[in-house]
N, C-alpha and C positions, 0 to 999 in steps of 0.2 A: 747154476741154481743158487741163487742165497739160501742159508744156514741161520736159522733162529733155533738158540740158546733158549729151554724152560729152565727157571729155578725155582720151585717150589718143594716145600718141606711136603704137603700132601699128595702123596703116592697117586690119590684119585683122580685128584683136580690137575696133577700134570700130567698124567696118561690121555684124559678128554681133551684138556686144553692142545696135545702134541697131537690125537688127532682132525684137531678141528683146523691147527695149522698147516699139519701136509694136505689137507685139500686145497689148500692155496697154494697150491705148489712149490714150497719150498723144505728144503733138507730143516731134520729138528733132530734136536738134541736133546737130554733131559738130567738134570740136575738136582738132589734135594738137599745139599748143603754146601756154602761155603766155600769148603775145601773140594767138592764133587766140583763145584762150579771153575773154579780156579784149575783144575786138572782137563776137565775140558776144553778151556779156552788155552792149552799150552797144548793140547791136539789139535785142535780145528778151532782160529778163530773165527766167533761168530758177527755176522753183520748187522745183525737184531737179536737182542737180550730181553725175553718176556723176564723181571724178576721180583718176588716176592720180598717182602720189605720183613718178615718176621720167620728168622730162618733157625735150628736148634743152635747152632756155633756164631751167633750174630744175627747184625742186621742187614738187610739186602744191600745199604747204603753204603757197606764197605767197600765193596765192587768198584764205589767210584773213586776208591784211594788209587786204582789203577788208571793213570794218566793216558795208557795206551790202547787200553778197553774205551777209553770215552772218546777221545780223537779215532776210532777206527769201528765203534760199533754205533748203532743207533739204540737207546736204553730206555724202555716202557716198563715203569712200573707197574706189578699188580699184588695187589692186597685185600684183604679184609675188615682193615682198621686203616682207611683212608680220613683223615684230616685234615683242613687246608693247609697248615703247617708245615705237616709233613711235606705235601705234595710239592709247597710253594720250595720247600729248602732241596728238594729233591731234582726238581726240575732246575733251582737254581745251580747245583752241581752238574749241568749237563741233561737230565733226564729229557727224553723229545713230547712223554707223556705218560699215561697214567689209567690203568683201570679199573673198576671196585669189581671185586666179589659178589656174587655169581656173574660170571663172567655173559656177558651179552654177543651172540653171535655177530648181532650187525656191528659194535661196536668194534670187536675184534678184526672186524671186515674192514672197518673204515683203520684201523691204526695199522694192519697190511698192505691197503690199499696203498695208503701214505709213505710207506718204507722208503728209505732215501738215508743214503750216507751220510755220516756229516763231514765227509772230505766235499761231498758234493755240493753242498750248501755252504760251504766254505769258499768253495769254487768260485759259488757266484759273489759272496760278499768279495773276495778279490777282485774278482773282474769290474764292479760297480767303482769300488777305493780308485782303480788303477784309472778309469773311467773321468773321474774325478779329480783324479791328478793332474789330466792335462786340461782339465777344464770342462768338463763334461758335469752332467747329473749326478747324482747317488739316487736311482729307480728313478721316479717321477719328482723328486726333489733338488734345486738349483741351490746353489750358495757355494763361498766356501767359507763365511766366515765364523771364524773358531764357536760362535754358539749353535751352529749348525753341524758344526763338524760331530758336537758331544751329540747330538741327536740322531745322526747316523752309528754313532759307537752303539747306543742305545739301541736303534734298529737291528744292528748286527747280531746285536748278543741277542735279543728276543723274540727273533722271527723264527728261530730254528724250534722254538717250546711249542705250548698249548697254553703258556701263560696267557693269562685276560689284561689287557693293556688299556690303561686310562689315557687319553691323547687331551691335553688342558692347555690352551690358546685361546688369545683375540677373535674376532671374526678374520675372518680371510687370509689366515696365516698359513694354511692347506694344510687342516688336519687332517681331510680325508685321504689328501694324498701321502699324509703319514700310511695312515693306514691301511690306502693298497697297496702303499711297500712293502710294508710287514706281511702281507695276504703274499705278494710275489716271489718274497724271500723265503718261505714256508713251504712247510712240507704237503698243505692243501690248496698248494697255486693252480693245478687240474681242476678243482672245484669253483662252485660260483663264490665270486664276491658281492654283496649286497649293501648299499648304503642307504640309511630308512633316518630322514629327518623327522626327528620327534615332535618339531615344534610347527611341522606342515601339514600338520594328519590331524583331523577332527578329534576333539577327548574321547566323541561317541566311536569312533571307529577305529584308533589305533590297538585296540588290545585285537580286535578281529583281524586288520594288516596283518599285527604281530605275528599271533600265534593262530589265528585260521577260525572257519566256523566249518558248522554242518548246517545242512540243509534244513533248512524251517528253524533256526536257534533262533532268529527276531524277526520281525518284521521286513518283508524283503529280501531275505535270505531264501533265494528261487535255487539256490545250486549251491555243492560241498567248494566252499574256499581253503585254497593251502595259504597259509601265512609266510614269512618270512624267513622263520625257523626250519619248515618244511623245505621252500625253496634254495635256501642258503646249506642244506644240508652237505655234511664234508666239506665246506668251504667257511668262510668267513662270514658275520654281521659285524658293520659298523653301524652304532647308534649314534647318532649324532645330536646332538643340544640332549643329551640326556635329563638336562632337569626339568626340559617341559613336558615329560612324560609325567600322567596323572600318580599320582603317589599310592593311591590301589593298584595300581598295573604295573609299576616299582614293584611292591610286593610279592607279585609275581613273577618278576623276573627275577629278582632275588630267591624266588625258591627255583626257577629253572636253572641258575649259575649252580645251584649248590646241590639238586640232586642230577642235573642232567635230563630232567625230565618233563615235559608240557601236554597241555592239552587243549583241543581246538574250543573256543567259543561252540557251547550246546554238547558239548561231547562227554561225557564218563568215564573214556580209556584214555590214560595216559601215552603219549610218546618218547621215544629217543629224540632229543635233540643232540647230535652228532656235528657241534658248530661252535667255532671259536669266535667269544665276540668284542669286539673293541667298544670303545664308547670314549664319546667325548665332550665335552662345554667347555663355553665361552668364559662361563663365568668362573670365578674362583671357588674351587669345590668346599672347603669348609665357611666361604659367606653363603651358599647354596642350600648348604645343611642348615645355618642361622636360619635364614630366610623361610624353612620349611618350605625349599626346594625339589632337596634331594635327601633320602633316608640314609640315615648316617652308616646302618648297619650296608646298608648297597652301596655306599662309598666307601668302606671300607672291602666288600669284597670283587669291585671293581678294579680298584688302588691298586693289585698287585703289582703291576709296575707300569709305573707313570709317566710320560714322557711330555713335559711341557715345552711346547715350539715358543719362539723368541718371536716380537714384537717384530715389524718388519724397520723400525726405529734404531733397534737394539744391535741393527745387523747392516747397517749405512754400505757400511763396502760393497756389498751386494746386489743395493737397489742397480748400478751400469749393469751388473751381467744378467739381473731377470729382466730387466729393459730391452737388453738386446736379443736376449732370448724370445720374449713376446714379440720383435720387431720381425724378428726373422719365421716366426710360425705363420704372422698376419701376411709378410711380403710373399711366401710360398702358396697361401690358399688365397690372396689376393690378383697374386701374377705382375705385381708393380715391386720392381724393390725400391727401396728408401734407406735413408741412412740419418742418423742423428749428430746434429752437428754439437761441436764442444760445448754453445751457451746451452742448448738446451740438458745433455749430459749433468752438466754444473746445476740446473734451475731443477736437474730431476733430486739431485744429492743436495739439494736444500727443504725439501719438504719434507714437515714429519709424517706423512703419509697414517693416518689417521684408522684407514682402513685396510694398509696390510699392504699384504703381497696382490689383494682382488683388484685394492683400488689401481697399483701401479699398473696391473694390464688393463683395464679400462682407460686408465690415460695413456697409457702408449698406442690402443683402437684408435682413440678419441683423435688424437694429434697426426695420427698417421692417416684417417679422412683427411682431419683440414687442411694439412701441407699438400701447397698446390705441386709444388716439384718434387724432386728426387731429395730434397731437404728435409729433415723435419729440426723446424727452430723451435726456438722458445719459445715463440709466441704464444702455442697451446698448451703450452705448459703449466700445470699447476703451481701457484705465486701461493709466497708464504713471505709475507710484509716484515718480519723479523729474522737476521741470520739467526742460526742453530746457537743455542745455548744451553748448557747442562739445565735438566731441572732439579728443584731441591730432591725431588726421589732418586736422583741420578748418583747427584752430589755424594751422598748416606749411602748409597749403596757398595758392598765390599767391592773393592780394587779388583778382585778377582773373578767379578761376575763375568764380565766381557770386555774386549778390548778394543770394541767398537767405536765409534765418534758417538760420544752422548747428544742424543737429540730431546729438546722442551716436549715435555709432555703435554703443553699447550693447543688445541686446536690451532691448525692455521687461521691464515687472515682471515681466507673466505667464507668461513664461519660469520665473522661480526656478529656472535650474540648480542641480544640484548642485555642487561642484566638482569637476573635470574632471581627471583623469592627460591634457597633452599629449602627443600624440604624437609620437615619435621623432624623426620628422623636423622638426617646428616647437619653434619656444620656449616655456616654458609656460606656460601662461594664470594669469592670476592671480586667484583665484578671489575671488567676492564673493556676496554674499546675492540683489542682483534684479540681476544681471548679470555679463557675459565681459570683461573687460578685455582688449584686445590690444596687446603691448608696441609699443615703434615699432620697424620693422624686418622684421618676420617678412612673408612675401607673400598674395598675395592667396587662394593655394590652402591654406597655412597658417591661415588667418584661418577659410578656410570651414570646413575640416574643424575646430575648435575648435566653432562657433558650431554644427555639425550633430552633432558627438556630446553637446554639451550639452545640445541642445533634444530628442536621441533619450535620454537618461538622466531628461531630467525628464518627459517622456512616458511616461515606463515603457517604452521601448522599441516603442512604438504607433506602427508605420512610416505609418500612414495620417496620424493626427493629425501627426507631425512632419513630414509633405510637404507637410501645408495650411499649417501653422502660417508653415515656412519661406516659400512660395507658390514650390514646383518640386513637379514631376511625379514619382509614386512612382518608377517607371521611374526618373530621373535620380535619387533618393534611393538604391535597391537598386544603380546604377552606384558611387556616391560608396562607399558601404559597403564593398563588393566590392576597390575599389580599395585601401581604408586598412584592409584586412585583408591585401592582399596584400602593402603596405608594413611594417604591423608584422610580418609572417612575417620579410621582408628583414631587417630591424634584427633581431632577435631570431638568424635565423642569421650 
């Protein structure tokens, strides 16, 4: 039977609290100060520490001066004078989570529910490392190059919390598969995972997805809907493209991060929401906030910790082993195997791959049709008419970003924009034959909208082709458009 440690300074609220935990069946203990608590834990240590953050002889926080309380116990704060502050530097010391005053049964329910060692979540980040060692994954994630490696250090440390995790990357860099890592490495991997594109869901309909209706709240609303919150419960939500969510519906999700609490479209009771949630975009979060995107106040209490994935540019060494990796998934569910020969290998670590990690498995499908033998050559390979050259942002950037082969940040050939009228609000591009030059200076939301009406002019305007090409989702192409129509209106009046 596990043994959960109360520390609380009131007499009351630990007497209920201890027996609301032996109905879960585990041994409890009960503590109201400090030094109670420390004499305890040299009787019987515990494998789960309920403790109070404002104690007579200190703060709860001391607890984690013990290196061997935190490697051997699982440590949930609870308080009355919870702040994100607190919580954020609390959980960054080890803490697995956190509960406010008056204590909520379900809630208590789900943070028992979740009890789990942290030798044992250790366990696995070792086994994934060791995994990885000889060449394997880290979960659902391939690489090993040193800018992927800090992004598994990263996973490591903040899958074991309740921390709310910002994922910020390109299109098709696999944020999401950031994110069911972190769901896998956690202490709610029992529970569902949920992934809800923001920018694929009607404006009319996403707060109802989100957070659910009741019966008759609008028009067509024939039956009680559970949202995403609901269904995702003790488990995970990843929001994804978070800045195409309407910025009234932001608002609310900013107040469900901060009291834990929602309510369904048509309803008057509030809910627990019992769900840890990640969120991510493409875009760079403070041009987001510029742009009156994203609320700055929700990017900031998103932001807790951020984990930006690398360009798939950024990461060259890597493109042979997720090649080979895609090669071998299609040859198992195809029944043919195939193998790549040296040119094509060579012609794959010559493209800047524009679209990530999405576009290289599409062109390894792609090549692996058209190769009539057991070969796959060059031939389908995607061609980039200039060898790799640093670009000026390459150049500038510190020696110690990454160790990678710098690749142009240039569109390949196949592009052949035309040249481009920039828009109003950016500098102008400066047109070339197989590529966008972008001056140094302009920002990152300037950059894209160059590189997306360029690649939609030499498309002929073929909104399908230029959403594959880029590797973003039409949906997020018709937003971008939408946007820098309503922009050149502004300038023009």
């Amino acid at each position: 039977m596990s043994h959960v440690l109360i520390v609380d300074d009131d007499a009351d609220s630990a007497a209920t609290l201890r027996d609301l935990v032996a109905l879960e069946n585990f041994s409890v203990a009960v503590a109201h100060t400090l030094r109670d608590a420390r004499r305890q834990i040299a009787m019987q240590s515990p494998d789960l520490v309920l403790l109070d953050l404002q104690l007579p002889d200190g703060s709860g926080l001391d607890l984690f001066a013990d290196p061997e309380l935190v490697a051997s116990s699982e440590l949930v704060l609870i308080t009355g004078h919870a702040s994100l502050e607190t919580s954020i530097e609390a959980l960054r010391l080890g803490a697995a989570d956190y509960l406010v005053k008056p204590i909520v049964m379900k809630q208590l329910h789900g943070v028992l529910s979740r009890f789990m060692k942290p030798s044992a979540l250790k366990a696995d980040v070792a086994r994934l490392n060791a995994g990885l060692a000889s060449g394997g994954p880290f979960g659902l994630l391939w690489g090993q190059a040193p800018a992927m490696l800090r992004v598994y250090e990263q996973i490591s440390r903040v899958a074991g919390t309740a921390v709310t995790v910002f994922v910020t990357g390109e299109s098709g860099t696999g944020k999401e598969l950031v994110a069911q890592t972190v769901h896998d490495l956690s202490r709610r991997r029992s529970r569902p995972f949920l992934a809800v594109n923001c920018g694929a869901i009607s404006p009319n309909l996403i707060e109802s997805e989100i957070f659910g209706h009741e019966k008759g709240s609008f028009t067509g609303a024939d039956r009680q809907h559970l949202g995403f919150f609901e269904r995702a419960n003790g488990g995970t939500l990843f929001l994804d493209e978070i800045t195409e969510m309407p910025l009234e519906l932001q608002v609310k999700l900013l107040r469900v991060l901060e009291t834990g609490r929602f309510m369904r479209v048509g309803s008057t009771q509030s809910q627990e929401a019992d769900v840890r949630v990640i969120a991510a975009t493409n875009r760079a979060p403070q041009d987001a906030v510029s742009a009156g995107k994203l609320r700055e106040d929700l990017l900031y209490r998103l932001n807790v910790f951020p984990i930006e994935l690398p360009p798939l540019r950024a990461r060259m060494s890597d493109v042979g082993l997720l090649a080979q990796h895609f090669l071998d998934g299609i040859c198992a569910q195809e029944g043919a195997v195939k193998r790549f020969s040296a040119k094509a290998l060579d012609r794959l670590g010559c493209y800047p791959w524009p679209g990530n990690v999405r576009e290289l498995r599409n062109a390894v499908q792609r090549a692996y049709v058209m190769a009539t033998g057991d070969v796959i050559d060059d031939e389908w390979m995607p061609r980039a008419q200039q060898a790799l050259q640093p670009s000026a942002a390459a150049a500038s950037a510190p020696a110690e970003a990454t160790s990678e082969p710098a690749v142009a940040a240039e569109p390949p050939a196949s592009f052949a924009p035309e040249p481009v009228a920039a828009p109003a609000a950016a500098p102008a591009a400066m047109p070339g034959a197989d590529s966008v030059t972008l001056p140094i200076g302009i920002t990152m939301a300037q950059a894209e909208r160059l590189l997306i009406e360029a690649t939609l002019r030499h498309h002929k305007y073929q909104k399908e082709r230029t959403a594959a090409v880029l590797g973003i989702s039409l949906k997020t192409l018709y937003n971008r458009l939408k946007e820098y129509a309503a922009e050149s209106s502004e300038s023009a009046n």
